[in-house]
N, CA, C and O of each residue as an XYZ file, in Angstrom:
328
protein
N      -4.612    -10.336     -0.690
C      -5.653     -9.465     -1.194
C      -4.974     -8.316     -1.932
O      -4.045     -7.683     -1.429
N      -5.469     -8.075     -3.136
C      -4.813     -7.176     -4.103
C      -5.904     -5.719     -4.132
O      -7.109     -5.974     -4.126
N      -5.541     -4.445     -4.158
C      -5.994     -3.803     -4.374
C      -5.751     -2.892     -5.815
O      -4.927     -1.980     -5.738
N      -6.158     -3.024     -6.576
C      -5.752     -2.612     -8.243
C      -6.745     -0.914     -8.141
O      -7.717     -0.714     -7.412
N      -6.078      0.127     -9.146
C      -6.662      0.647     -9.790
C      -6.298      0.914    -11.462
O      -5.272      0.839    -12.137
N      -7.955      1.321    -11.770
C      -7.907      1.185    -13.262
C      -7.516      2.260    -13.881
O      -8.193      3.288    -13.875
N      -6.222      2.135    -14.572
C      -5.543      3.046    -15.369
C      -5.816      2.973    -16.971
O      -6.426      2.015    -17.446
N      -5.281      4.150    -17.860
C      -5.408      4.098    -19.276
C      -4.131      3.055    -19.776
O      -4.075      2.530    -20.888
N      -3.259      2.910    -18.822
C      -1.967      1.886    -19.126
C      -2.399      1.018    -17.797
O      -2.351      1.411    -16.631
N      -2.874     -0.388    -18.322
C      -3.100     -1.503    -16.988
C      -1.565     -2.088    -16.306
O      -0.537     -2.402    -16.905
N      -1.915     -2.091    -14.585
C      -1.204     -2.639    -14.353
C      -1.998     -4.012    -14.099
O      -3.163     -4.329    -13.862
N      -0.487     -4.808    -14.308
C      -1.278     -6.451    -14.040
C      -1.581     -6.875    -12.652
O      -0.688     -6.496    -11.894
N      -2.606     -7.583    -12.001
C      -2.319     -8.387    -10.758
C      -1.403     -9.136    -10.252
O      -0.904     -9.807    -11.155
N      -0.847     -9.394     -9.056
C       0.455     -9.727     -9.383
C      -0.238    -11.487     -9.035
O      -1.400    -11.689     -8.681
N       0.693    -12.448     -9.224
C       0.416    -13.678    -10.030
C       0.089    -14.162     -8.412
O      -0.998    -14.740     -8.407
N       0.550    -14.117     -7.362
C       0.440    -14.084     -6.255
C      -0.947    -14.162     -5.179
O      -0.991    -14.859     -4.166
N      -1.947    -13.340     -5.639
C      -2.954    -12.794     -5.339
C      -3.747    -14.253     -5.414
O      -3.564    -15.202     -6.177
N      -4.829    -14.044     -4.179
C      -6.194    -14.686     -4.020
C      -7.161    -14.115     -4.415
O      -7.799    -14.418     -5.422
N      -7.327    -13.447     -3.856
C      -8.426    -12.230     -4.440
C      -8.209    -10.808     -4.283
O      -7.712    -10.278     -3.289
N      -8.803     -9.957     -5.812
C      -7.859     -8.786     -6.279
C      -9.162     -8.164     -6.273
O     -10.149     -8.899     -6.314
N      -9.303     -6.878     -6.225
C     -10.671     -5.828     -6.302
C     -10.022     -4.446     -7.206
O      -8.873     -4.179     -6.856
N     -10.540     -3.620     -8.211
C     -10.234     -2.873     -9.330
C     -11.146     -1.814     -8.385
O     -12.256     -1.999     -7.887
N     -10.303     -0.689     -8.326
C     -10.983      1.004     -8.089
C     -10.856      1.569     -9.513
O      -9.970      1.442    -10.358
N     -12.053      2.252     -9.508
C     -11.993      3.314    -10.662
C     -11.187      4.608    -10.019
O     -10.534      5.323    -10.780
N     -11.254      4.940     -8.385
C     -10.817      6.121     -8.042
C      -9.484      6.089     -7.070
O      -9.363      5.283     -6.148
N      -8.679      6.907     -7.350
C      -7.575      6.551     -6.506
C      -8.351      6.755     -4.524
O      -8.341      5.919     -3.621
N      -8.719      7.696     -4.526
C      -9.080      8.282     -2.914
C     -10.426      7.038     -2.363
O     -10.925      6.812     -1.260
N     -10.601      6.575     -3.443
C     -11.731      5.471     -2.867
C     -10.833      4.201     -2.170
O     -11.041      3.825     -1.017
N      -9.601      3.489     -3.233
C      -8.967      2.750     -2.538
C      -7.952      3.161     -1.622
O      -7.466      2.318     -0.869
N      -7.590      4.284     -1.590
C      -6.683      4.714     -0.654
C      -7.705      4.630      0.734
O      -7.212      4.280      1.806
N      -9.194      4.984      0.626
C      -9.969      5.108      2.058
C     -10.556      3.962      2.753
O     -10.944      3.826      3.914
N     -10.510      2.962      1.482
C     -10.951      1.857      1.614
C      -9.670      0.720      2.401
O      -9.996      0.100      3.414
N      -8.526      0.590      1.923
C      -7.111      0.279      2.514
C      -7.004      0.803      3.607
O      -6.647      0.050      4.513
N      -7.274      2.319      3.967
C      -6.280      2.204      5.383
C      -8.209      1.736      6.461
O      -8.202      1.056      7.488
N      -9.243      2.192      5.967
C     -10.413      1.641      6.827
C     -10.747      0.298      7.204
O     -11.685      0.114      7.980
N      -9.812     -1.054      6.551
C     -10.151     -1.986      6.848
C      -8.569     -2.919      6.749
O      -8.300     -4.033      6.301
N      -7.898     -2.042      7.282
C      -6.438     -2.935      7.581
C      -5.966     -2.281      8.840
O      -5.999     -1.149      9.321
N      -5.435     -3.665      9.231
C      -4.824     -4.003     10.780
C      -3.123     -3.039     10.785
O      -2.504     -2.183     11.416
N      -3.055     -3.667      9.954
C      -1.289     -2.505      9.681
C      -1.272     -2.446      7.915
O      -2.093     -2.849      7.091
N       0.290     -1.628      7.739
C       0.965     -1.715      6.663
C       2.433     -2.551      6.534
O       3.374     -2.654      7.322
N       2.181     -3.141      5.079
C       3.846     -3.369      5.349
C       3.739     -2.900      4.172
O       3.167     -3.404      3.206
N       4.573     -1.432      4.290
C       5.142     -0.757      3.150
C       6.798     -0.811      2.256
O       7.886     -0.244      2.356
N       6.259     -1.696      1.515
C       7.715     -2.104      0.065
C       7.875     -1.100     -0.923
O       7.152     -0.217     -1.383
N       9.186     -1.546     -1.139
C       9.948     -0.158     -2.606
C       8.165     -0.065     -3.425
O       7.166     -0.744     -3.660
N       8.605      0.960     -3.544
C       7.415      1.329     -4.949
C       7.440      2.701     -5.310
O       8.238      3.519     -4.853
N       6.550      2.934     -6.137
C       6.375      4.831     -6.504
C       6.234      5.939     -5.898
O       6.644      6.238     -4.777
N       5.650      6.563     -6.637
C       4.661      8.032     -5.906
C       3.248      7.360     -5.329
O       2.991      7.492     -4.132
N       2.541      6.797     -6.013
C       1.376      5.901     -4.932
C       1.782      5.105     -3.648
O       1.099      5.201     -2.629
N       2.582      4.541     -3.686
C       3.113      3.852     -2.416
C       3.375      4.624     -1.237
O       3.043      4.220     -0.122
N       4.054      5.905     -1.464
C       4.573      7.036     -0.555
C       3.478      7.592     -0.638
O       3.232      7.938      0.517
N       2.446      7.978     -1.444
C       1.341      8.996     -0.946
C       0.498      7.965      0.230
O       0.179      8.514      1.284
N       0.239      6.885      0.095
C      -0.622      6.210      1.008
C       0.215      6.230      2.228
O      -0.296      6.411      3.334
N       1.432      6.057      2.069
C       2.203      5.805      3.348
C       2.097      7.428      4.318
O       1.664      7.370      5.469
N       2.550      8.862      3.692
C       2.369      9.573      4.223
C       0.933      9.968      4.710
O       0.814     10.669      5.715
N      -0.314      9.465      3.912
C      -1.484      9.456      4.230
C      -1.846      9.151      5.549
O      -2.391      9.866      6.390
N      -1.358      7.653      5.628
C      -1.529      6.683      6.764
C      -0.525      7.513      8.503
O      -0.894      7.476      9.677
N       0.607      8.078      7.954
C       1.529      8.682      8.781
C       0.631      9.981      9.687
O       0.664     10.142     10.907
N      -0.146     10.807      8.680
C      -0.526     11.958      9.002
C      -1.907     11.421      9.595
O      -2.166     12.168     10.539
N      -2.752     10.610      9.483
C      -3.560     10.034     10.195
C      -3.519      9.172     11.430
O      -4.515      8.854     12.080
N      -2.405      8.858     11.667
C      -2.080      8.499     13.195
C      -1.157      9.510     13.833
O      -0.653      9.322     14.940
N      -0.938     10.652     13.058
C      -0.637     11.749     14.278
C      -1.764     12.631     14.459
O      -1.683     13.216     15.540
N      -2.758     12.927     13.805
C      -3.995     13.673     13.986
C      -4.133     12.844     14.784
O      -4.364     13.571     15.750
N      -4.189     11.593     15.266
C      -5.011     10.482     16.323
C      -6.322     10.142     15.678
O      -7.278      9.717     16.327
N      -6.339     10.322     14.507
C      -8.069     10.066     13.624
C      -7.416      8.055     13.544
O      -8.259      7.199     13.812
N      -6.292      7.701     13.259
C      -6.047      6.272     13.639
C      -5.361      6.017     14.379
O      -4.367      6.737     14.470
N      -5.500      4.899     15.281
C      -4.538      4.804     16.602
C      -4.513      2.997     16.724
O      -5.385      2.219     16.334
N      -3.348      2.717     17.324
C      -2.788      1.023     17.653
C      -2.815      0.718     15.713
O      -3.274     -0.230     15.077
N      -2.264      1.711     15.352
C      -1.788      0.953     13.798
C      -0.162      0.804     13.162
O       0.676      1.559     12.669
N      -0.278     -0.580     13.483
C       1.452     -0.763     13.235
C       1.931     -0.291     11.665
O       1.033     -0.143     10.836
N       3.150     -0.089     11.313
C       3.461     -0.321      9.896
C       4.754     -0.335      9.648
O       5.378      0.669      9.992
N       5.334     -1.207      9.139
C       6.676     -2.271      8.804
C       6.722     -1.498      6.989
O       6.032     -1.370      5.978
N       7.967     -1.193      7.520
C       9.145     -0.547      6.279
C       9.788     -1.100      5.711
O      10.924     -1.016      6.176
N       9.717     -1.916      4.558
C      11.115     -2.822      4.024
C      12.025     -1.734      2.828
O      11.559     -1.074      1.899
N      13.127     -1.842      3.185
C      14.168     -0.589      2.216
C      14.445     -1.837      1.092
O      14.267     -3.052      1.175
N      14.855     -1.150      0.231
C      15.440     -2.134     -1.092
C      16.835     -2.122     -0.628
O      17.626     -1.211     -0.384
N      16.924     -3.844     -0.559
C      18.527     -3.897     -0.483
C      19.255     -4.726     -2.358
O      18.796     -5.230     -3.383
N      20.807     -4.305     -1.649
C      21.260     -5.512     -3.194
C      21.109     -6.948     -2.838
O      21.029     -7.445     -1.715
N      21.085     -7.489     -3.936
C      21.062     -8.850     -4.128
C      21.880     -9.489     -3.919
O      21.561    -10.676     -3.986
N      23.399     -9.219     -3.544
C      24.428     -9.909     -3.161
C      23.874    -11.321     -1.976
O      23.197    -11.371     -0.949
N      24.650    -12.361     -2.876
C      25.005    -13.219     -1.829
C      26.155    -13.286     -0.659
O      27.354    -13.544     -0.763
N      25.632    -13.072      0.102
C      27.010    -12.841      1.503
C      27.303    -14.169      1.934
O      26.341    -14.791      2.384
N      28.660    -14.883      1.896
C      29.232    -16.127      2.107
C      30.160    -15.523      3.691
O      30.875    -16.301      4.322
């Protein structure tokens, strides 16, 4: 499930996706994402990626969300290790 918003520069869906849904507002899909997901698994990305993540952070220490897991993947290199 893809969550898109609509920018003046589009980003694409990624090719991956079953079904994708377009926000006109950033705070709509940001409220809409953390209100109807079980966890996060948060990957490399931008300033949107980290604002939802600290979003999600500061909402399970208020205790406004609670029993919500969320999995961190760091960017590693590409080396093949033999």
């Amino acid at each position: 499930m893809g969550c898109n918003i609509k920018l003046p520069f589009e980003q694409h869906y990624n090719k991956y996706l079953t079904k994708a849904v377009t926000f006109e507002h950033f705070f709509i899909r940001k409220t809409l994402l953390i209100k109807y997901s079980y966890a996060f698994i948060i990957m490399p990305g931008g300033f949107g990626t980290m604002d939802e993540f600290f979003e999600t952070l500061t909402l399970i220490q208020t205790k406004t969300i609670a029993q919500f897991p969320i999995v961190i993947f760091e960017k590693t290199s590409m080396q093949t290790l033999w």
